[in-house]
C-alpha positions in Angstrom: -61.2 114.2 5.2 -58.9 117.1 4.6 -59.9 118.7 7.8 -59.0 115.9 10.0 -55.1 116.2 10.4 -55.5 119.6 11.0 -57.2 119.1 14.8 -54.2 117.4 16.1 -52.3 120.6 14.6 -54.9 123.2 16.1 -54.6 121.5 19.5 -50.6 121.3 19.4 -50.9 125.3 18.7 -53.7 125.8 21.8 -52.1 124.2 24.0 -48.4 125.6 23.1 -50.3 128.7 23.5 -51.7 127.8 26.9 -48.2 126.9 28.4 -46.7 130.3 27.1 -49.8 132.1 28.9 -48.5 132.9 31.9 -45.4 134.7 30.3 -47.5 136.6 28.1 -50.0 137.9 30.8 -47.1 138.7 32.7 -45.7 140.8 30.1 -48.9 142.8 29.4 -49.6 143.2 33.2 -46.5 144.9 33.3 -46.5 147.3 30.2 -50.6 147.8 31.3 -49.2 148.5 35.0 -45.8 151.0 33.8 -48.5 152.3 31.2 -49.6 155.6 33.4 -46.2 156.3 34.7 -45.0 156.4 31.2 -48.1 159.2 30.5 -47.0 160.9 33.2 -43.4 161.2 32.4 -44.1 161.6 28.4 -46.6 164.4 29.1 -44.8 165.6 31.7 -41.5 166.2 29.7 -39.5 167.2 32.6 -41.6 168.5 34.6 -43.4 171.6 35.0 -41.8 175.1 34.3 -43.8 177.8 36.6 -41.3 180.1 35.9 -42.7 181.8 32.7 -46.3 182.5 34.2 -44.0 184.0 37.0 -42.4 186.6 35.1 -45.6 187.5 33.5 -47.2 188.3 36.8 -44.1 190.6 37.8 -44.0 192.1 34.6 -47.2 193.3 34.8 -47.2 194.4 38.6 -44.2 196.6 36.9 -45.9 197.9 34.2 -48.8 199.0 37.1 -46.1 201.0 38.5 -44.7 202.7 36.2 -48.0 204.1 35.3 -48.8 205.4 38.7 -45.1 206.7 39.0 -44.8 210.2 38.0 -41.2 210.4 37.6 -41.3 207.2 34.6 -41.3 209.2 31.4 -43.8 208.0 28.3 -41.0 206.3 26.2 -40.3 204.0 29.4 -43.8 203.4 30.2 -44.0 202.7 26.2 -41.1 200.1 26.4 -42.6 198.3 29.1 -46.1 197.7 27.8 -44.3 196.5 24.6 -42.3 194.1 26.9 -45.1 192.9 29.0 -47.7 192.7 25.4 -44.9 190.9 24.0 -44.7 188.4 26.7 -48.4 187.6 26.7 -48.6 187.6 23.1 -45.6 184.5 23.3 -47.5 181.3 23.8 -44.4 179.3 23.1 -43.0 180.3 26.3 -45.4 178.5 28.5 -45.1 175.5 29.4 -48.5 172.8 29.1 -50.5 176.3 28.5 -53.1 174.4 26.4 -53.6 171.9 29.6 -53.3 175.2 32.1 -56.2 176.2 30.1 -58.1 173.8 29.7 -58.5 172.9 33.3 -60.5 176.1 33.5 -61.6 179.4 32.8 -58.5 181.6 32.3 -57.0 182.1 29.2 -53.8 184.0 28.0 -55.6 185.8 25.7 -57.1 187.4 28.3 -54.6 189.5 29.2 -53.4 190.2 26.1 -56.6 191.7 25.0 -57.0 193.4 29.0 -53.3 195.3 27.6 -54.6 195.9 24.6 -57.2 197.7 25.9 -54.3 200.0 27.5 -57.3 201.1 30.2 -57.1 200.7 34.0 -59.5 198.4 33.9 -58.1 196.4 30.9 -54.8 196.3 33.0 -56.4 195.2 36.4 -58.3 192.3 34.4 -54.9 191.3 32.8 -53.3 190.7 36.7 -56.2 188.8 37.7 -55.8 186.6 34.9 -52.0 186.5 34.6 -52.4 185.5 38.5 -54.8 183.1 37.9 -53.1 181.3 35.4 -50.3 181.0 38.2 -51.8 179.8 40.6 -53.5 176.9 37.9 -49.7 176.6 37.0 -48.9 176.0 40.9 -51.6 173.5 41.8 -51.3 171.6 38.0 -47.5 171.2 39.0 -48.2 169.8 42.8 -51.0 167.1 41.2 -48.4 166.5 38.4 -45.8 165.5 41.3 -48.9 163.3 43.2 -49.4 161.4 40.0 -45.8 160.7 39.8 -45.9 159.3 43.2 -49.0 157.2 42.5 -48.2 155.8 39.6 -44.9 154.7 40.8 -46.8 153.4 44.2 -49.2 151.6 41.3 -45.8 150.3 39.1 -44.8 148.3 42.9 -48.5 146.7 43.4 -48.4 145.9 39.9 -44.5 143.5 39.9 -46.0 142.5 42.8 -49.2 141.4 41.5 -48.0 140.6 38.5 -45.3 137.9 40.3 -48.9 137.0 42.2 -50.5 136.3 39.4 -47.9 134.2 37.2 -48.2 131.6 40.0 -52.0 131.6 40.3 -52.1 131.1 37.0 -49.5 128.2 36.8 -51.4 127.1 39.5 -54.7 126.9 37.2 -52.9 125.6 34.3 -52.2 122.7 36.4 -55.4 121.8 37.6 -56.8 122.6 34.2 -54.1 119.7 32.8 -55.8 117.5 35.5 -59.3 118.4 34.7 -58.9 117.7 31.2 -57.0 114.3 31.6 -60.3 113.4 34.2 -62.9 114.5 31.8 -61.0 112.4 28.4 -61.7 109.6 31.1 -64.7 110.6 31.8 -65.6 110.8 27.8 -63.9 107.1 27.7 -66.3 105.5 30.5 -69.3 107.6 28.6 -68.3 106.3 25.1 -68.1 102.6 26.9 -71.6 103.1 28.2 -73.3 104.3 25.3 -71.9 101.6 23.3 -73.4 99.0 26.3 -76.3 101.0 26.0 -76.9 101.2 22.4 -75.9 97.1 22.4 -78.3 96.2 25.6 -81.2 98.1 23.1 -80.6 96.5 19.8 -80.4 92.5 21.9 -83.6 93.9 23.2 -85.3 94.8 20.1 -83.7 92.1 18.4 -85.8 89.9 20.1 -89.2 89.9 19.1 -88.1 89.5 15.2 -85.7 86.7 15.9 -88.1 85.0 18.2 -90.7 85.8 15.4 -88.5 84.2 12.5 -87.7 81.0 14.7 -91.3 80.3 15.4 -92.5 80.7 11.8 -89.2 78.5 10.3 -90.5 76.0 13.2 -94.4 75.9 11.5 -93.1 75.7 7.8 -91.3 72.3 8.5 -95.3 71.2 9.7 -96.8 73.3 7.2 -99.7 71.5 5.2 -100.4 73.4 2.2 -98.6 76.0 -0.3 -100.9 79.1 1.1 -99.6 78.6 4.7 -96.3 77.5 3.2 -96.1 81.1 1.3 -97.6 83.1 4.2 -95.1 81.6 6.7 -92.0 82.5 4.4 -93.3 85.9 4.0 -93.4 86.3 7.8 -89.7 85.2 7.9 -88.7 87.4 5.2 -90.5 90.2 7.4 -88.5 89.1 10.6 -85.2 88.8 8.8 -85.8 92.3 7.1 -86.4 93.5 10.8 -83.1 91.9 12.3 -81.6 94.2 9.6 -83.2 97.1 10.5 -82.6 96.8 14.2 -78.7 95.5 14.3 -76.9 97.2 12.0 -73.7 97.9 13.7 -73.1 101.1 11.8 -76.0 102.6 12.9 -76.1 101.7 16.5 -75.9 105.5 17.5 -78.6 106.8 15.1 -80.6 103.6 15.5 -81.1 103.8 19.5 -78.8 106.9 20.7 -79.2 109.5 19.3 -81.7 108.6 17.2 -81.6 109.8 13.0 -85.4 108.8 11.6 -85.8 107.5 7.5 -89.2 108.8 7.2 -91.5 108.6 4.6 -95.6 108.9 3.9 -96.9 105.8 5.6 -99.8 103.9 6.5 -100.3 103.8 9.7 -103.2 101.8 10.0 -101.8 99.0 8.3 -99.0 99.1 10.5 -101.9 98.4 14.1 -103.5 96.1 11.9 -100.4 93.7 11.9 -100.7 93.3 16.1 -104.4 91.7 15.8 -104.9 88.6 17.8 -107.0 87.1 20.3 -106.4 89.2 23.3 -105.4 92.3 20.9 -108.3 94.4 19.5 -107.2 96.7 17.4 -109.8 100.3 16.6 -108.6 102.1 13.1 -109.4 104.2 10.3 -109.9 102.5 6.8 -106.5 104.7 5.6 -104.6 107.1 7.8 -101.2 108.5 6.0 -98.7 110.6 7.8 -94.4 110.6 7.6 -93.0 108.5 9.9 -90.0 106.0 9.8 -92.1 103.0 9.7 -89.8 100.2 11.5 -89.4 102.7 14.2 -93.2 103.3 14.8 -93.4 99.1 14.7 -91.0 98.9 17.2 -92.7 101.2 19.6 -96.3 99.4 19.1 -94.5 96.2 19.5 -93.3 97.2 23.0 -96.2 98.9 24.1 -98.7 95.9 22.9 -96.1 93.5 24.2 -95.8 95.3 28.1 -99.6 95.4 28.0 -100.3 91.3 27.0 -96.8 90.5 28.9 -98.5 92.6 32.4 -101.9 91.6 32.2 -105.1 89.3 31.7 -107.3 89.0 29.3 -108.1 91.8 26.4 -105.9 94.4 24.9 -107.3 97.4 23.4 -105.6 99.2 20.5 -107.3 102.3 18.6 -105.5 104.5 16.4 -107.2 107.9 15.4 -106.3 111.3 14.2 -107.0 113.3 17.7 -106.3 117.6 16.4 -105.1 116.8 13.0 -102.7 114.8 14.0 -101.9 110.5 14.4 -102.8 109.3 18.4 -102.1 105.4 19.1 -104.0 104.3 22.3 -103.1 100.8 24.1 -105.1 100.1 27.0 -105.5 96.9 29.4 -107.6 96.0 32.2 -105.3 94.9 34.5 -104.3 96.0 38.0 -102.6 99.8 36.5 -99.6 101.2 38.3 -98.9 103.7 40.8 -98.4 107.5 40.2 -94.9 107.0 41.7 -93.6 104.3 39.4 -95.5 105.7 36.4 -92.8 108.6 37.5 -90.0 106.5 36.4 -90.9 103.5 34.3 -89.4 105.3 31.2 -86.4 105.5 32.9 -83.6 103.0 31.6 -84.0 99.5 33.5 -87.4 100.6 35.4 -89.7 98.0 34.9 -93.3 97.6 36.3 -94.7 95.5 38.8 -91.7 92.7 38.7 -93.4 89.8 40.1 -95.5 89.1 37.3 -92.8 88.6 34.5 -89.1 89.0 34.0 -88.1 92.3 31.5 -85.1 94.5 30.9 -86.8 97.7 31.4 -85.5 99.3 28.1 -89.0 99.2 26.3 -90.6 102.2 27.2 -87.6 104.1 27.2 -87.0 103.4 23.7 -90.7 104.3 23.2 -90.2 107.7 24.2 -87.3 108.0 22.3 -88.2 107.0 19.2 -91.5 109.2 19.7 -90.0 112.1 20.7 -87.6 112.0 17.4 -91.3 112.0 15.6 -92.2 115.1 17.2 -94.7 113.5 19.7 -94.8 111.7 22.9 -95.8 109.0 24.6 -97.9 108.8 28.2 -99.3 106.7 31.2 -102.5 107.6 32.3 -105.0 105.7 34.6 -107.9 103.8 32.3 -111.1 104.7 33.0 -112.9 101.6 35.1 -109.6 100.0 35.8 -106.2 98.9 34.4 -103.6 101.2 32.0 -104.2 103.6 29.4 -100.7 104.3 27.3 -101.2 107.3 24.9 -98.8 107.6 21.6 -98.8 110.7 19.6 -97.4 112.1 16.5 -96.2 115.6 15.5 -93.9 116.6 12.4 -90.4 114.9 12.2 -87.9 117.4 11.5 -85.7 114.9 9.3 -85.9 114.3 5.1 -88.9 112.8 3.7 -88.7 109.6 1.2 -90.8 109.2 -1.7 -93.7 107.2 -0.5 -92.8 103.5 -1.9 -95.1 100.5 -1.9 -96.2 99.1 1.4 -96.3 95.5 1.0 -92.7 94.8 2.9 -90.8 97.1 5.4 -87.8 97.7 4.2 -84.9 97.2 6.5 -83.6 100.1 7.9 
């Protein structure tokens, strides 16, 4: 119970949510969109410095120099490899060195150990490095000045997109309002039809029992002894319990809709035993036990026995049997069949068979199928061998609770 106020809250919040939406994508296209030129620029600093990998490279050209000039004394040639070791040895002094690097090959250590080495050949691989390292400095700093201009070209698209965007959005929002408000009327006409649906089925099934209980409260009044008299008000006690069963208004839903079983261990040949008659021969096993909600299973014999004496002449065959383990009704007549095409649809809702021959509501076998379906089975027209209609009912396992088995003298309404 607690939980129910809280939907109206949780929906207040979604939909608050939903009309801030375009204000919040808005904002986020934005910082996602300024997001790069903002790298750029914090990376960046401001901007790139070539000037340090510059000086290197002269200082070293220098230093070459003074080694081939013979007129630069020792302590000057001395003070100039200190100046130019000191400047490759001064990482601090170049700018994004670590990126310079990384980009490829040439490293500042390089020529710092190509001085060290104080040979000519140490030297000359200290220029080529100290060179290389300015050129990488020169083409860094022109791709550092095309991302600038790209992401600011990006930063435009993106207002512009993002203004785009706002009002496609507000645009869906809109219809989305309108979509909603037709599918709640939707759900209304839906809810209205299932309840005319789930009414049409229980005045349908209601039927048989009330029709049942009239008849035998007509034959007591006329009744000439206490046996008939007893047998009679057992039969209306049976109908009444099955008027129960089959109109309680609080279980509409789970009674015909969407259908919740109450099954327990039953009989099930004592169940085809009760539709005996004249025109109905019934076939069954002395005992044959299996969990099923029992004034379900009645109601599907009574619609399949009733379509099959209601369509046809003369006799009615009924045989229950255990075909693969498992519970198989069989009701088959001899009378002119039906035709693959409205076999096709007669379990759809108000299909009916051959119409001339007597009036119906054509929710019988619907309700069939149903209710057999909920007990893990199905139910099946099929042509009867020499003539007329063979309907096949089976069982599987009903995924619902099962009752105590309790004494099968009365069905129990419900």
């Amino acid at each position: 119970m607690s939980g129910q106020p809280a939907r109206p809250q949780r929906d207040l919040l979604r939909e608050l949510l939903l009309a801030l939406l375009p204000l919040i994508a808005t904002v986020t296209l934005l910082f996602l969109a300024t997001q790069p030129a903002y790298t750029v620029l914090l990376h960046g600093g401001k901007g790139l410095s070539p000037y340090a990998y510059q000086g290197l490279v002269q200082d070293l050209l220098q230093y070459r120099i003074a080694l081939l000039d013979p007129q630069v004394t020792p302590e000057k040639r001395a003070a100039w490899y200190e100046q130019v070791l000191s400047s490759a040895s001064n990482r601090s002094q170049f700018v994004l060195l670590d990126s310079i690097e990384a980009s490829d090959e040439f490293r500042l250590l390089n020529v710092q150990r190509g001085l060290e080495r104080r040979t000519p050949a140490g030297l000359k691989r200290a220029i080529n490095e100290a060179i290389a390292l300015n050129n990488l400095v020169r083409d860094y700093s022109a791709a550092q000045g095309a991302a600038y201009e790209k992401a600011f070209v990006e930063l435009r698209r993106a207002l512009i997109g993002s203004a785009v965007f706002s009002g496609l959005l507000s645009l869906v929002l809109i219809l989305r309002a309108l979509l909603l408000w037709r599918a709640e009327q939707r759900r209304a006409q839906q809810r209205e039809d299932r309840q005319r649906e789930a009414l049409n089925l229980a005045s349908h099934e209601m039927r048989r029992p009330l029709q049942s209980l009239l008849l035998a409260a007509d034959a007591l009044r006329a009744a000439p002894d206490e046996t008939l008299r007893q047998r009679l008000l057992a039969q209306i006690e049976d109908s009444a319990a099955q008027l129960a069963s089959r109109a309680d208004l609080t279980r509409l839903n789970d009674l015909y809709l969407d259908v919740t079983l109450r099954v327990q261990p039953t009989d099930l040949t004592a169940l085809v035993r009760r539709f005996s008659s004249s025109r109905v021969h019934v076939t069954a096993p002395e005992q044959l036990l299996w969990p099923v909600d029992a004034n379900r299973v009645r109601q599907m014999l009574e619609n399949l026995v009733e379509n099959a004496v209601k369509y046809t002449q003369g006799a009615v065959e009924l045989t229950l049997d255990a075909a693969q383990g498992a519970p198989r009704v069989q009701v088959r007549d001899h009378g002119p069949g039906m035709s693959d095409e409205l076999r096709g649809r007669v379990f759809l809702p108000y299909e009916r068979g051959p119409q001339s021959l007597a009036p119906g509501s054509g929710l019988g076998l619907p309700l069939v199928r149903r209710y057999a379906r909920a007990h893990g089975g199905d139910v099946m027209l099929t042509h009867a061998p020499g003539g007329g209609l063979l309907i096949t009912l089976t069982f599987g396992q009903a995924e619902t609770h099962v009752r105590p088995l309790t004494p099968q003298g009365r069905l129990t309404p419900g």
